[in-house]
C-alpha positions in Angstrom: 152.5 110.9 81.9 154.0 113.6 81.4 156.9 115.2 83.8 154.3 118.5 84.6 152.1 116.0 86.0 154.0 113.6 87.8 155.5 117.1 89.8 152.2 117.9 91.0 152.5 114.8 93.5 151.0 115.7 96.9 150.5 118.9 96.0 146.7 119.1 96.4 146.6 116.4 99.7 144.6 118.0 102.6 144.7 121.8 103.1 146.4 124.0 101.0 150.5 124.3 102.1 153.1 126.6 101.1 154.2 124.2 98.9 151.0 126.0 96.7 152.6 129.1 96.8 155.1 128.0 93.7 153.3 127.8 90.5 155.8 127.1 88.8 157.0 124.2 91.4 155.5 121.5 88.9 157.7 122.3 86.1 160.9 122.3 88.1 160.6 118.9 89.8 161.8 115.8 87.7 161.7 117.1 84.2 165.1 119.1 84.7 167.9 116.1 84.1 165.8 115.4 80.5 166.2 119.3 79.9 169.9 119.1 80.9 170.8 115.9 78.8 168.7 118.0 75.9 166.3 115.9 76.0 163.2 118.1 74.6 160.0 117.2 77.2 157.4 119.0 74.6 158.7 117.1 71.8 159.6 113.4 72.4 157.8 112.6 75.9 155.5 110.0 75.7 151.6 111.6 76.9 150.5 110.0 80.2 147.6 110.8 82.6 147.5 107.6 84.9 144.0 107.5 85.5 140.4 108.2 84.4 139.4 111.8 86.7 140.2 114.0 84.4 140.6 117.5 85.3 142.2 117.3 89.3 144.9 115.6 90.7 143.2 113.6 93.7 146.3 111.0 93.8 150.0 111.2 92.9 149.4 111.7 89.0 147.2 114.3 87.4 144.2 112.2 85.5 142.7 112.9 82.2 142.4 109.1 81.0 143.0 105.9 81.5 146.3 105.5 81.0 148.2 102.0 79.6 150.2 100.6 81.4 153.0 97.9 80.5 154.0 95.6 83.7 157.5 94.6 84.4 158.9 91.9 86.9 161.7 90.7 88.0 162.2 87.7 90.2 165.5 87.5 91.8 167.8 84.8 93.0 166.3 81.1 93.9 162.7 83.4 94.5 159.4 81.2 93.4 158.1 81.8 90.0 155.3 81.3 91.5 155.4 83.7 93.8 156.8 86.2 91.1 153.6 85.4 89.2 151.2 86.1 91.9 152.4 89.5 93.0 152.1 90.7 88.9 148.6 89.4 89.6 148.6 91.7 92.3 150.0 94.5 90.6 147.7 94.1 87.5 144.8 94.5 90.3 146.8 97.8 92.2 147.1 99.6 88.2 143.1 98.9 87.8 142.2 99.9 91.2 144.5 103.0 90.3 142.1 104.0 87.0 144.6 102.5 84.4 144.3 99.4 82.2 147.4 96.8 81.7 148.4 95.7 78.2 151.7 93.7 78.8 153.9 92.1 81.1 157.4 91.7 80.7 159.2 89.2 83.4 162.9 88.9 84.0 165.2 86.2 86.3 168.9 87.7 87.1 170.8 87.0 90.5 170.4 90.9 91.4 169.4 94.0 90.6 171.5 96.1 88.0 172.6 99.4 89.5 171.5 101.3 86.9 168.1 100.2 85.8 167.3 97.5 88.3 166.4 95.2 84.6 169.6 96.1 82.8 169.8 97.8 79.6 168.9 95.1 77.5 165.4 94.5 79.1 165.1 98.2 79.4 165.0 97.8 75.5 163.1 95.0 75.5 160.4 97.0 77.8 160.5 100.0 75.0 160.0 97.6 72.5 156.5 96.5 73.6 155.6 99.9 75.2 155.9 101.5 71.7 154.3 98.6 69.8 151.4 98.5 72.4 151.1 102.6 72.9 152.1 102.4 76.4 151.9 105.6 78.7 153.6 104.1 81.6 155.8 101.0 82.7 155.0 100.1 86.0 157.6 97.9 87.7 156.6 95.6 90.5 160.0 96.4 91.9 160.7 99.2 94.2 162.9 101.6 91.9 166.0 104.1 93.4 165.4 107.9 92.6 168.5 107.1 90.1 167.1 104.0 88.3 163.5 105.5 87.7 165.3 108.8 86.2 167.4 106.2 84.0 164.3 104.1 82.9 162.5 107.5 82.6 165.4 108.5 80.0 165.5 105.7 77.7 162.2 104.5 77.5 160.8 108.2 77.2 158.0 107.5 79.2 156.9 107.7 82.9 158.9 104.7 84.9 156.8 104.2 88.1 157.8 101.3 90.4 154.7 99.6 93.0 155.0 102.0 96.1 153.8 105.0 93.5 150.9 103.2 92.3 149.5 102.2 96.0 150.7 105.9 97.0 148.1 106.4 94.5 145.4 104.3 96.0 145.7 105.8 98.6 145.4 109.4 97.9 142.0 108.4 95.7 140.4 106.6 98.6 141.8 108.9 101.8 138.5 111.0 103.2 139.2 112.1 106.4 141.2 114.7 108.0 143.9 112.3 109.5 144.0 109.9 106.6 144.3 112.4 104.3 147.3 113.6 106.0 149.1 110.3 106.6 148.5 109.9 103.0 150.3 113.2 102.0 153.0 112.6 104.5 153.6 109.4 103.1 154.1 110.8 99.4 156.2 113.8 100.4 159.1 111.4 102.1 158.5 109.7 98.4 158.7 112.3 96.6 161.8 114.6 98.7 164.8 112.1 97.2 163.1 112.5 94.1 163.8 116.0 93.2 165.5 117.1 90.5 168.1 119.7 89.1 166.5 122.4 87.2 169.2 124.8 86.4 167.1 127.6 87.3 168.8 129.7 90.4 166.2 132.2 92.4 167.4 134.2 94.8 166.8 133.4 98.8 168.9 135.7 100.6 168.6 138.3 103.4 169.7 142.0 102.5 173.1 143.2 104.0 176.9 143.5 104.3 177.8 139.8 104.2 174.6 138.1 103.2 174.7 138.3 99.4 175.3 135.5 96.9 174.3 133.3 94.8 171.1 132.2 96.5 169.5 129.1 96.3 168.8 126.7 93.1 164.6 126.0 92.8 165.9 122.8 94.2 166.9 123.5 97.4 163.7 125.7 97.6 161.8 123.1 96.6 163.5 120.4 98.8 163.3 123.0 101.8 159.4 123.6 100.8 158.9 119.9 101.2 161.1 119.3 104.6 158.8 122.1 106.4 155.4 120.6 105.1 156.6 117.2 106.0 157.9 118.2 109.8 154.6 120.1 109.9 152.6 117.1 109.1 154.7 115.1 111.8 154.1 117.2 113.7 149.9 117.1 113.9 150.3 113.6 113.7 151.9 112.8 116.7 149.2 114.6 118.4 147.1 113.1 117.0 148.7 109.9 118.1 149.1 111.4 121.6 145.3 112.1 121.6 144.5 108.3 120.8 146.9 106.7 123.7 145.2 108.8 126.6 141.9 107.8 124.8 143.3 104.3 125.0 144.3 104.7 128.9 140.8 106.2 129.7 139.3 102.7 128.0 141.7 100.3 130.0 140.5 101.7 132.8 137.1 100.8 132.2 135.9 97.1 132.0 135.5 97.4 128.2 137.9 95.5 125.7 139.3 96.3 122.5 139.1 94.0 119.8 140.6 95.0 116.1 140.1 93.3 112.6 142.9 93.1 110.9 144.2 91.2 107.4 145.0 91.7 104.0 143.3 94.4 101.9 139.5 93.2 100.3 139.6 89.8 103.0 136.2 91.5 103.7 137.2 93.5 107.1 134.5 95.7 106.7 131.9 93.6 105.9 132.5 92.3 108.8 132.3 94.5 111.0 128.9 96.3 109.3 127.4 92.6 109.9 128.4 92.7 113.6 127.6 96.4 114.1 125.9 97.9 111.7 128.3 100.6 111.2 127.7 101.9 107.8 131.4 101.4 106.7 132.0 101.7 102.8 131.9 97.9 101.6 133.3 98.0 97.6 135.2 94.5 95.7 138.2 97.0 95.6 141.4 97.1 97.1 142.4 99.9 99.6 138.3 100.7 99.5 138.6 102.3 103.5 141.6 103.7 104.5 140.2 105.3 108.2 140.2 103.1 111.6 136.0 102.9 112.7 135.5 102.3 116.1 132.1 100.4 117.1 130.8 98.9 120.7 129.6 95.5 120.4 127.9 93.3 122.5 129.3 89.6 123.3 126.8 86.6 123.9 128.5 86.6 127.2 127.2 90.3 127.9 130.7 91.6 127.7 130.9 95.2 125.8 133.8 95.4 123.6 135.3 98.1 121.1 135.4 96.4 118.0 137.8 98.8 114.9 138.4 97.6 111.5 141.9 99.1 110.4 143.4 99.5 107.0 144.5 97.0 104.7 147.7 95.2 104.4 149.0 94.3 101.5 152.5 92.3 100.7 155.4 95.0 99.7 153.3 97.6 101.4 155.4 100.7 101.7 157.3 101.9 104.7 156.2 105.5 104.1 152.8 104.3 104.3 153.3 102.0 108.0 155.3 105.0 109.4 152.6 107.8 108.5 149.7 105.7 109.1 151.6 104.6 112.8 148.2 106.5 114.6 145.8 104.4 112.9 147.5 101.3 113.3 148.3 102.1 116.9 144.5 100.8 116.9 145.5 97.3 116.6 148.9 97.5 119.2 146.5 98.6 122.3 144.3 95.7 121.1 143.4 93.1 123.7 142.7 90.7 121.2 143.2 90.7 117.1 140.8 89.0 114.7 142.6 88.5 111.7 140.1 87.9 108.6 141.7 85.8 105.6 140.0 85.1 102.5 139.4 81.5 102.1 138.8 81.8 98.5 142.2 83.5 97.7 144.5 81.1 95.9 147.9 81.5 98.1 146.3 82.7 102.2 149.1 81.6 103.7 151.0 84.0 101.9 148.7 86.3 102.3 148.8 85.6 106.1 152.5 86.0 106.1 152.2 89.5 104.7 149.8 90.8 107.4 152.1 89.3 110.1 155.5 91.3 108.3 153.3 94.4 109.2 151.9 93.5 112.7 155.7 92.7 113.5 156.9 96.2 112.4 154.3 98.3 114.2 154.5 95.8 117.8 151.3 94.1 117.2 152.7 90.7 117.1 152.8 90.4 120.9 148.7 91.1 120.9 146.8 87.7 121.1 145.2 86.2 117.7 142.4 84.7 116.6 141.9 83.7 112.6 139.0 84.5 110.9 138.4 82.3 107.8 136.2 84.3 105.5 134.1 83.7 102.5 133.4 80.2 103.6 130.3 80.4 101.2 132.3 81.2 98.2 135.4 78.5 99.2 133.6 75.8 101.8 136.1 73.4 101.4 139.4 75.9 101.3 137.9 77.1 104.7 137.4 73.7 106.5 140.6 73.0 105.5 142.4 76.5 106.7 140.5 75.7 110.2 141.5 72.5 110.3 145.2 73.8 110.0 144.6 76.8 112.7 143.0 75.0 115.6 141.0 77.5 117.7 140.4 79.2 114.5 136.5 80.0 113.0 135.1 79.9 109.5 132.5 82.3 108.3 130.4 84.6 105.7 130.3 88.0 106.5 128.2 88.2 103.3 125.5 86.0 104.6 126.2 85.3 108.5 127.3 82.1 108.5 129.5 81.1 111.4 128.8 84.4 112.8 127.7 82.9 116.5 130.6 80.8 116.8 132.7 83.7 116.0 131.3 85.9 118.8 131.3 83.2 121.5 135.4 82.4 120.6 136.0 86.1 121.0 134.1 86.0 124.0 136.3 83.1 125.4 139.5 84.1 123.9 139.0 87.8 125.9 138.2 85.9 129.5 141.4 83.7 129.0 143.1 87.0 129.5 141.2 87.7 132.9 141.1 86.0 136.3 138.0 86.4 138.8 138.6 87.7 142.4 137.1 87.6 145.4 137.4 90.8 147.6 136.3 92.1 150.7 135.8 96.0 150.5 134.9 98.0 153.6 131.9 100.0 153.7 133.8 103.3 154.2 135.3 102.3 150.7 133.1 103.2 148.3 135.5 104.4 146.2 137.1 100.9 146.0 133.6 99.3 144.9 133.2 101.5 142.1 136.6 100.8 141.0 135.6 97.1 140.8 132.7 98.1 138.6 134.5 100.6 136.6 137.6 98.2 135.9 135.6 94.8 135.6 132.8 92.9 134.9 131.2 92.5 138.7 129.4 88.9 139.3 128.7 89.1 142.9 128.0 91.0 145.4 127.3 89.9 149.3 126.3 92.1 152.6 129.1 90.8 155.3 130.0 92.2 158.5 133.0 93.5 157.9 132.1 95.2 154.3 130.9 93.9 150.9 132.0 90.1 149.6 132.9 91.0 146.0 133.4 88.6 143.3 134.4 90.6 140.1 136.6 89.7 137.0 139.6 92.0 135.8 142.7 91.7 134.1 146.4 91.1 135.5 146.3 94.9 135.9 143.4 95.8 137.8 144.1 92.6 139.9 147.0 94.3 140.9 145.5 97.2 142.2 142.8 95.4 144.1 145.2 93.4 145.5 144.9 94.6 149.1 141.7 93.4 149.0 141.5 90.0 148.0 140.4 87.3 150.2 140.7 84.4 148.1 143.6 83.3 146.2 141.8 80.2 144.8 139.8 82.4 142.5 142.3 81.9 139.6 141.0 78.3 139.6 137.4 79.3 139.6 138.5 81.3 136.6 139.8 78.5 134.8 137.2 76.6 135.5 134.8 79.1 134.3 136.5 79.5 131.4 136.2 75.8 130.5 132.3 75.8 131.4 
């Protein structure tokens, strides 16, 4: 890859920007510390494309192959090999879901990362070694890498050095369709790519006319850096209305008796499959990680005759970048103002408790760890016993096959359950003039009873803590909470 291509990152996400209005932005961006050190780009650098859409740049690299890549590791401290192993596996998957093809991987075990090249420069060699006997484009380093160490690696391997947030930034940007995903992605890339920039010795002038005004100007990187700082405030900007236009949406459905129910769990745990089997929604369904990036909202209709809102959300994945939870913060709101979360685990992946662990790292950062939780063993046809056991472990938990159905009622009747735990049922006595007090009760909750009395109508109704409050003037009989229970154990 070359440094021309790897500048273009972002620069064709969503709408065209003013980023667009410098053609010669591209040029200016990372290559300039080789050009300083006299290092000769045309000459030496290593070709690189990073994928197999030749022509555009739909991701963070410009594609006009598939690109090979060289994996490198490094497992700090008392860390697992194991675990070290499994997240190459993982990477090996990210680089083919990306459009390239692995050829190597290099592992290395040091107390702490070197300051310099995160490897150190022994490895470093080591890692041009095998790129150059293997043709290599790119190393890819499971590691995240400082804007310092990937211009060091970049140096001495003379070849793209890309570290794990790039390639899911990547992902990303291929799989993004809609408006808002599409601009969550590019925010996401443009905080990646800001500390990034590079000197390019070129000045141009950006100065007023005038007595007192005149100078130097500003270097192409401050333009650039100032470029990138307005797009990414703009984008901040439309997202947080965007964000502002979800929470009334989620305050207008609290105050109906609908619940909102949201799938989460890791990327390709089959989400939505799931949700297509329950709904029928029509959501893309591909063995891929990262295949839907965009929260789809769906009504669906409980044994019990409860209505519920039922979203799949994106993907989680272990090391997932903070760029990527902060600018996708208006999707994942979806799963805080859940009442309930149905986190889907694949039963047939070889660590799931690790991949549990990751999921719950995400729901902690975003405040969905407070929302109620109900595991969702998947895949049970393709790992029956792995699944038996994993519910055996999570008591109250369900095993299914969103691929064939299986365990599909019991997993609508424990949501059904799980969502009345949260409710009580009251009984109320509303006065005729107050009409507008009845139709709260049937607005807010789900409405079992209703009696003629002499003093108004008998209501017996079931709500949440919330809209028990505000009915509270009206209730007659305290010993509904028991009835509730009692219901709920029925």
């Amino acid at each position: 890859m070359t440094s021309e291509s790897w500048a273009t990152v972002g620069l064709t996400m969503g709408e065209p920007t003013d980023l667009d209005e410098a053609g010669d932005l591209g040029d200016d961006l990372i290559g300039a510390s080789d050009q300083e050190s006299g290092y000769d780009l045309d000459q030496e650098s290593h070709r690189g494309a990073f994928g197999e859409f030749g022509g555009e740049s739909s991701g963070l690299i410009d594609r006009t192959y598939r690109e090979r890549i060289v994996l490198a590791g490094v497992s700090l401290g008392r860390a697992d090999p194991e675990a070290t192993d499994a997240s190459m596996d993982e990477l090996a998957r990210l680089v083919e879901t990306a459009g390239a093809d692995p050829v190597a991987r290099v592992l290395q075990h040091r107390d702490s990362p070197d300051r310099a090249t995160y490897v150190g420069k022994g490895k470093v060699m080591e890692i041009k070694t095998v790129s150059e006997a293997l043709d290599a484009d790119t190393v890819v380093f499971d590691n995240d890498l400082t804007p310092a160490q990937q211009g060091n690696l970049e140096e001495i391997l003379k070849r793209s050095a890309l570290d794990r947030t790039a390639v899911i930034l990547d992902i990303f940007a291929q799989n993004a369709s809609s408006p808002e995903g599409r601009a969550q992605v590019e925010l996401a890339q443009l905080r990646y790519r800001l500390p990034r920039l590079r000197r390019s010795g070129r000045t141009f002038s950006q100065q007023a006319g005038g007595i007192g005004t005149r100078g130097p100007g500003e270097t192409q990187l401050e333009v650039d850096r100032r470029r990138l700082m307005r797009r990414i405030t703009r984008l901040e900007s439309d997202l947080r209305r965007i964000r502002g236009n979800r929470s009334t949406q989620s305050k207008a459905r609290k105050r109906t008796s609908n619940r909102a129910v949201a799938i989460v769990g890791y990327t390709n745990a089959g989400k939505s499959t799931l949700l297509n089997y329950l709904t029928d929604a029509g959501v893309l369904v591909e063995d891929r990680l990262f295949a839907t990036l965009d929260a789809t909202t769906r009504r669906l209709q409980l044994p019990g005759g409860e209505a519920v809102f039922l979203s799949d959300t994106v993907g989680f994945i272990r090391k997932l970048p903070h760029q990527l939870v902060e600018a996708f913060k208006s999707t994942l709101d979806v799963a805080v103002d859940a009442d309930l979360l149905v986190h889907v685990v694949d039963a047939s992946d070889p660590d799931p408790e690790g991949c549990i662990a990751a999921v719950r790292i995400v729901l902690d950062e975003i405040g969905a760890d407070r929302v109620p939780e109900l595991f969702v063993f998947n895949k049970a046809d393709l790992a029956p016993a792995a699944a038996a056991r994993l519910v055996d472990r999570e008591p109250g938990s369900v095993a299914i096959s969103a691929e064939t159905g299986e365990g599909m009622d019991d997993l609508l009747a424990m949501v059904g359950r799980r969502l009345r735990r949260q409710t009580i049922v009251v009984r109320l006595l509303v006065p005729y003039a107050r009409g507008d007090v009845l139709a709260m009760a049937h607005r807010e909750g789900e409405v079992l009873e209703v009696e003629e009395a002499v003093d108004g109508w008998v209501v017996q109704v079931r709500v949440d803590e919330g809209s028990a409050g505000r009915l509270a003037e009206f209730r007659v009989d305290e010993e509904s909470r028991a009835w509730a229970e009692a219901d709920d154990r029925s």
